[in-house]
C-alpha positions as CSV (number, residue, x, y, z in Angstrom):
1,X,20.0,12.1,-5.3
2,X,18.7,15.7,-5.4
3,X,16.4,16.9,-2.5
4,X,16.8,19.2,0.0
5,X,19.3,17.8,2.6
6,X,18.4,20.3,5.6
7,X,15.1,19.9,5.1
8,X,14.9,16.3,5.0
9,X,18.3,14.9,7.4
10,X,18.2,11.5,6.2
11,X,20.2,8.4,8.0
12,X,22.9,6.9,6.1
13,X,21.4,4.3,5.4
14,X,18.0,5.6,3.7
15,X,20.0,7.6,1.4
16,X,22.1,4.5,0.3
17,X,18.9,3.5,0.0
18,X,17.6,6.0,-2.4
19,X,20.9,5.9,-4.6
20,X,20.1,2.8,-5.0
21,X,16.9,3.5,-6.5
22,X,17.9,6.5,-8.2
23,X,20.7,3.9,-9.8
24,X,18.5,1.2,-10.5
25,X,16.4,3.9,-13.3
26,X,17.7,4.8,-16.7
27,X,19.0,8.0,-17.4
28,X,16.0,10.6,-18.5
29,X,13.5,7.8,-17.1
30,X,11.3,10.7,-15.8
31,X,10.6,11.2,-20.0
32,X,9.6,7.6,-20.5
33,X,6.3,6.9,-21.7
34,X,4.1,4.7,-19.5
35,X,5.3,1.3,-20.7
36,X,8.5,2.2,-20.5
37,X,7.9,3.6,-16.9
38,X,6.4,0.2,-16.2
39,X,9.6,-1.7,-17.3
40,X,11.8,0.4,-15.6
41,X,10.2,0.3,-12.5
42,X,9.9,-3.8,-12.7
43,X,13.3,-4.2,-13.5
44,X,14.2,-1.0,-10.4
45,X,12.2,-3.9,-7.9
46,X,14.3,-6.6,-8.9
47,X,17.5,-5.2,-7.8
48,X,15.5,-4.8,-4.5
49,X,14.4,-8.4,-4.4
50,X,15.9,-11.0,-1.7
51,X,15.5,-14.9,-0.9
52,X,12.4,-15.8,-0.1
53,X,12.3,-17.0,3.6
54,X,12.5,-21.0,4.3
55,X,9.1,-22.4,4.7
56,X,6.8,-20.3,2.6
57,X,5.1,-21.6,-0.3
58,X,4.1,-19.5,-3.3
59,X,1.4,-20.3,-5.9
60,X,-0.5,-18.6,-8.3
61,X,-4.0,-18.8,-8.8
62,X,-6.8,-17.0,-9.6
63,X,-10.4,-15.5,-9.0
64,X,-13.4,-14.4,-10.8
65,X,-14.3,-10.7,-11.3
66,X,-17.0,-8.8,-12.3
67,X,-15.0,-8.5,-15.9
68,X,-13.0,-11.8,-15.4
69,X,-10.2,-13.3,-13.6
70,X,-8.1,-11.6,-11.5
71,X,-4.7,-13.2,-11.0
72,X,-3.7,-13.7,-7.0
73,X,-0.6,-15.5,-5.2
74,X,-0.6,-17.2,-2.6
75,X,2.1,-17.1,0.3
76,X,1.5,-19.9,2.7
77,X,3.9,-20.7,5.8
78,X,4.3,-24.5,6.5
79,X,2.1,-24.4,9.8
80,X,0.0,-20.9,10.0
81,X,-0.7,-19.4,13.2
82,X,-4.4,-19.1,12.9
83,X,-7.2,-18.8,9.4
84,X,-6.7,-15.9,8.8
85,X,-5.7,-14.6,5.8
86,X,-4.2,-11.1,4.6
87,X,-4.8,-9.6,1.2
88,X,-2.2,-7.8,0.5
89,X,-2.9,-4.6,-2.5
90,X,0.7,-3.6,-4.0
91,X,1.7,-0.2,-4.5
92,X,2.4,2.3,-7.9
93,X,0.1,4.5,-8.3
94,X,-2.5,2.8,-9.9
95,X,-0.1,2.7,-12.9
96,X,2.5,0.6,-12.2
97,X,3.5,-2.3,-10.2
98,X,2.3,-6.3,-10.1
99,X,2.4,-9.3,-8.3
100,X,6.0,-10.0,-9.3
101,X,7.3,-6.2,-8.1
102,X,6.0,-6.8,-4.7
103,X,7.0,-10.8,-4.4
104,X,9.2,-10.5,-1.5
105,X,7.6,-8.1,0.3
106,X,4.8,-10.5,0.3
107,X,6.8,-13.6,1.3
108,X,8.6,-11.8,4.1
109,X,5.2,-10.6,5.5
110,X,4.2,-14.2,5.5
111,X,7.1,-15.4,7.2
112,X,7.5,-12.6,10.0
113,X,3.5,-12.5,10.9
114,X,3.1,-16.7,10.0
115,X,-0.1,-16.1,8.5
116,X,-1.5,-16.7,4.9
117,X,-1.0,-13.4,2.6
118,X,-2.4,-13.4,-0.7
119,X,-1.6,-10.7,-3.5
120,X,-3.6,-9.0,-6.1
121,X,-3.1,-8.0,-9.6
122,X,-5.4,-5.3,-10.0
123,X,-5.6,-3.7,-13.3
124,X,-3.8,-0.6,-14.0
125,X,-4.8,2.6,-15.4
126,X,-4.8,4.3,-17.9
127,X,-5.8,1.1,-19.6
128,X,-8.2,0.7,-16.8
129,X,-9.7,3.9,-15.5
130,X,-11.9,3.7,-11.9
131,X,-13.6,1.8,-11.0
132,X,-11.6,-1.2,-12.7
133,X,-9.2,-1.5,-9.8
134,X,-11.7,-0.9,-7.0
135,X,-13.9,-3.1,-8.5
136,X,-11.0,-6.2,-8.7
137,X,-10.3,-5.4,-5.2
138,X,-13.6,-5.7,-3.7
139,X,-14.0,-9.0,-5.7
140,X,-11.0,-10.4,-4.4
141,X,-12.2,-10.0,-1.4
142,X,-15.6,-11.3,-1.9
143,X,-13.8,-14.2,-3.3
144,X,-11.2,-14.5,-1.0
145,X,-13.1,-14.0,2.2
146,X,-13.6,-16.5,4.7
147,X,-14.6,-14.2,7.7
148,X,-11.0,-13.8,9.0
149,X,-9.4,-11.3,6.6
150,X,-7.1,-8.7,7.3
151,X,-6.5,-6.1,4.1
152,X,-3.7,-4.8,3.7
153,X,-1.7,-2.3,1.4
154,X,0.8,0.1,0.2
155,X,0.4,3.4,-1.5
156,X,-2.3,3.0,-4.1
157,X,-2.8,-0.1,-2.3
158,X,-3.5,1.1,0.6
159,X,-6.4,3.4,-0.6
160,X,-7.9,0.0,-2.1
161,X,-7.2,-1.7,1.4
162,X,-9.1,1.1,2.7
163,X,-11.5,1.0,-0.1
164,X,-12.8,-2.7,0.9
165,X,-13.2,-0.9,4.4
166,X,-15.6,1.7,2.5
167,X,-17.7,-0.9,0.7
168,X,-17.9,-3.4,3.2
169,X,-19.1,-0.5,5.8
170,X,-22.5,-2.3,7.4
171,X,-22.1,-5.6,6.0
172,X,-21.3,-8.8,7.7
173,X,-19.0,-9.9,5.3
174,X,-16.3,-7.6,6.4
175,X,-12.3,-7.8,6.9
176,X,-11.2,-7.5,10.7
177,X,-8.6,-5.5,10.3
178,X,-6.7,-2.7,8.0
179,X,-3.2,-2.4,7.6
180,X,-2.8,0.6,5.7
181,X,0.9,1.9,4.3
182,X,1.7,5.2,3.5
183,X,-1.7,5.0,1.8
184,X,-3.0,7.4,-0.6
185,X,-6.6,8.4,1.1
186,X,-7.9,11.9,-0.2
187,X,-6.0,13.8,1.7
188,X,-4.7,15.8,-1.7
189,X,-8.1,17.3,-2.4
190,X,-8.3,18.1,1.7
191,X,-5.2,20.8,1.5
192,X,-3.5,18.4,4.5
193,X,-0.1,20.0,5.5
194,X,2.2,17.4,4.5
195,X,1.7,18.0,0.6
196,X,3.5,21.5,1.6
197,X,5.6,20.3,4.2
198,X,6.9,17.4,2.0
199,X,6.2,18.8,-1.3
200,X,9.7,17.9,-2.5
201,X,9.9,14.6,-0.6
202,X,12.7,12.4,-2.1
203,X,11.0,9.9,-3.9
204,X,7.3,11.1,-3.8
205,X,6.5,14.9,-4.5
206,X,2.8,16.3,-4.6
207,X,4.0,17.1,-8.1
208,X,4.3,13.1,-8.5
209,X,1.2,12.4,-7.0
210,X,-1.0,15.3,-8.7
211,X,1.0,13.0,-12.2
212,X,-0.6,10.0,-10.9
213,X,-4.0,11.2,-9.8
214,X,-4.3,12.3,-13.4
215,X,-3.6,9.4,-14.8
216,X,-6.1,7.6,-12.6
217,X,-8.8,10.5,-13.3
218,X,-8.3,10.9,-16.8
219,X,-9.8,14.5,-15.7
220,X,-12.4,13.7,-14.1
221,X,-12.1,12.4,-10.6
222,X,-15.0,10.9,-8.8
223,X,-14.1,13.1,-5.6
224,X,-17.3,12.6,-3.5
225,X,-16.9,8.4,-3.8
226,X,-15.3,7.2,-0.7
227,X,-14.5,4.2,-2.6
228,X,-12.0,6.7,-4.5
229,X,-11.2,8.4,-1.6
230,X,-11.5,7.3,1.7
231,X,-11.4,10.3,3.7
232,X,-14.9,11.3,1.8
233,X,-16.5,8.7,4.1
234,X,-19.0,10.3,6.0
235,X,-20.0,7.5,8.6
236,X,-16.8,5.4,10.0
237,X,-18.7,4.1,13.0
238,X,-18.5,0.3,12.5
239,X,-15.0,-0.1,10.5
240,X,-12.4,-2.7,10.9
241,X,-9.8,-1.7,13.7
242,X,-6.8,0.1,11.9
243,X,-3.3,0.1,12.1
244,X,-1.8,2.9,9.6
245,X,1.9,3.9,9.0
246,X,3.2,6.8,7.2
247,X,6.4,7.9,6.3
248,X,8.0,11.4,8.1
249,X,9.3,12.8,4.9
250,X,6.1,12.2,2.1
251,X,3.6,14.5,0.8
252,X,0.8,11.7,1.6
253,X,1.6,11.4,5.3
254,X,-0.9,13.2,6.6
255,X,-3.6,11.0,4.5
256,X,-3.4,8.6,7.4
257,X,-2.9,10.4,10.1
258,X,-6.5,12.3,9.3
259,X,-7.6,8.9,8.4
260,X,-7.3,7.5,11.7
261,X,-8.2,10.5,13.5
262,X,-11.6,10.0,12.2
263,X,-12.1,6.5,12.8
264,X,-10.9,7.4,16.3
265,X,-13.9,10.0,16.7
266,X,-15.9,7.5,15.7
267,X,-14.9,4.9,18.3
268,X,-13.1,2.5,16.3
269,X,-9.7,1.4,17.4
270,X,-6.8,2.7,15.2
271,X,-3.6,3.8,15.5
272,X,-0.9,6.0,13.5
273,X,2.3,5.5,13.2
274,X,4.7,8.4,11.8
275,X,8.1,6.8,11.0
276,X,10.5,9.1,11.6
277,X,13.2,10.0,9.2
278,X,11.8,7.3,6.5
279,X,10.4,8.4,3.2
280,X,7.5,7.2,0.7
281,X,8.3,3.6,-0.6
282,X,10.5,2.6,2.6
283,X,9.1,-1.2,2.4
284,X,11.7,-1.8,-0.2
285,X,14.5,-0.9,1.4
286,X,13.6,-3.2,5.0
287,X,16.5,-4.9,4.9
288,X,19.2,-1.8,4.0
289,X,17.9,0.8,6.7
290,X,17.6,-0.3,10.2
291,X,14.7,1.7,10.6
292,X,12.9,0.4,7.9
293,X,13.4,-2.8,8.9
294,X,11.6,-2.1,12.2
295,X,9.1,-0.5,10.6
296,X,8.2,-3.6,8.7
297,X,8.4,-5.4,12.0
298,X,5.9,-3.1,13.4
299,X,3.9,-3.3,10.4
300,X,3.9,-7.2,10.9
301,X,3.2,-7.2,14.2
302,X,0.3,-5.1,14.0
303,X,-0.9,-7.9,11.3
304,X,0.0,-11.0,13.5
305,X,-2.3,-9.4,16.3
306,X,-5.4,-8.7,14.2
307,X,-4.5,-12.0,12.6
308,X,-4.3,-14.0,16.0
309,X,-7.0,-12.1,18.1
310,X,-10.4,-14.0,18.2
């Protein structure tokens, strides 16, 4: 793995972690076109992937969008601690990723917080360009919504986690919580320290996510919608209670940090949590680093409380 090792002192164990990735990708796979970027990554999860925990049921289903079904799946523990239900967003940029890549992620948060968690296959861009995943997002939720709904998300995810927040702002129909991981928020367009600090991040560069944001822009990025970027939000008074976590070592870091910072000003409860010494995409490896994994305890946690609290 090449990245600075001064600048980034990684544990052990997060750097067997990202040799495993680094493994797990075909030579040249930085070259790849998009499908084959798509394949490669699927098939990187997979060696990643772990028994899902007694007790939880999976099923796929289904809801209606604007422009058709959206494909969901259900993870449901054999006695649930309360209604509530989590709608979990995956992570990959906008570009890749599925409900497959992010499986056991999903069934492990079911099983550590007891409560329902549902997954969403947004579509992808470039195929899709915005608003196509926004929009399967938000009617998800609409869908999904039975007035105890946490959202929840990684990366890309996060930003549509944190979207539903946006377009939801004043309405009734609203989650009651946000769990928001290493989300991607606006923060690039801001000039926020990290993307110098961590420009070189292993894993995630600002050079990866500048590749992305194209991708999802096509050129033209709709930089004043907060449903695109969340920190663009000019009013957070009223949001769901927040609890964000962001990697030490990763360009978006600071994305939540500013992000709760402004829902603090604005009297909402929130809270950021700055793992120290993990790196972008540390949810897959919760069961090789020790600090990972109690991130992902923390993470669930801060779930099972919004999830429990009447």
């Amino acid at each position: 793995m090449n990245y600075d090792h001064k600048k980034y002192p990684l544990k052990p164990d997060v750097v067997a972690f990202l040799e495993k990735v680094e493994a797990s990708y075909p030579p040249h796979s930085e070259a790849a076109s998009i499908e084959e970027g798509r394949r490669s990554y699927e098939m990187m999860c997979t060696h990643f992937d772990t028994p899902i925990p007694d007790g939880i049921d999976i099923r796929d289903d289904a809801v209606e969008g604007r422009d058709g079904p959206i494909s969901i799946r259900w993870y449901t523990p054999r006695e649930p601690s309360s209604d509530a239900t989590v709608i979990y967003y995956h992570g990959g940029g906008f570009v890749l990723g599925n409900l497959d890549t992010h499986n056991t992620i999903c069934a492990d948060m079911a099983s550590e917080t007891n409560l329902r968690v549902v997954a969403v296959d947004y579509r992808l861009t470039p195929e899709h360009r915005f608003p196509a995943h926004f929009h399967d997002a938000i009617d998800a939720f609409s869908a999904l919504d039975e007035g105890h709904t946490i959202v929840c998300g990684d990366s890309a995810g996060g930003t549509l986690a944190a979207a539903v927040c946006v377009d939801r702002h004043g309405n009734e129909q609203r989650p009651i919580g946000q769990v928001l991981i290493y989300a991607f928020l606006g923060g690039v367009i801001m000039g926020l320290p990290s993307y110098e600090e961590a420009s070189d991040a292993p894993l995630l560069t600002t050079q990866d996510v500048h590749y992305f944001e194209d991708l999802r822009s096509a050129g033209n990025p709709s930089n004043d919608d907060p449903t695109y970027f969340p920190l663009v939000q000019g009013d957070f008074s009223g949001f769901p209670p927040c609890a964000a976590f962001a990697a030490e070592f990763d360009p978006i870091r600071d994305d939540s940090v500013e992000y709760v910072n402004r829902l603090r000003a604005a009297g909402v409860q929130a809270e950021c949590t700055v793992e120290k010494g993990l790196v972008h995409a540390f949810l897959r490896g919760r069961h090789m680093s020790m600090d990972a994994g109690n991130s992902f305890q923390r993470i669930c946690s801060a779930i099972r409380i919004f999830g429990t609290e009447k």
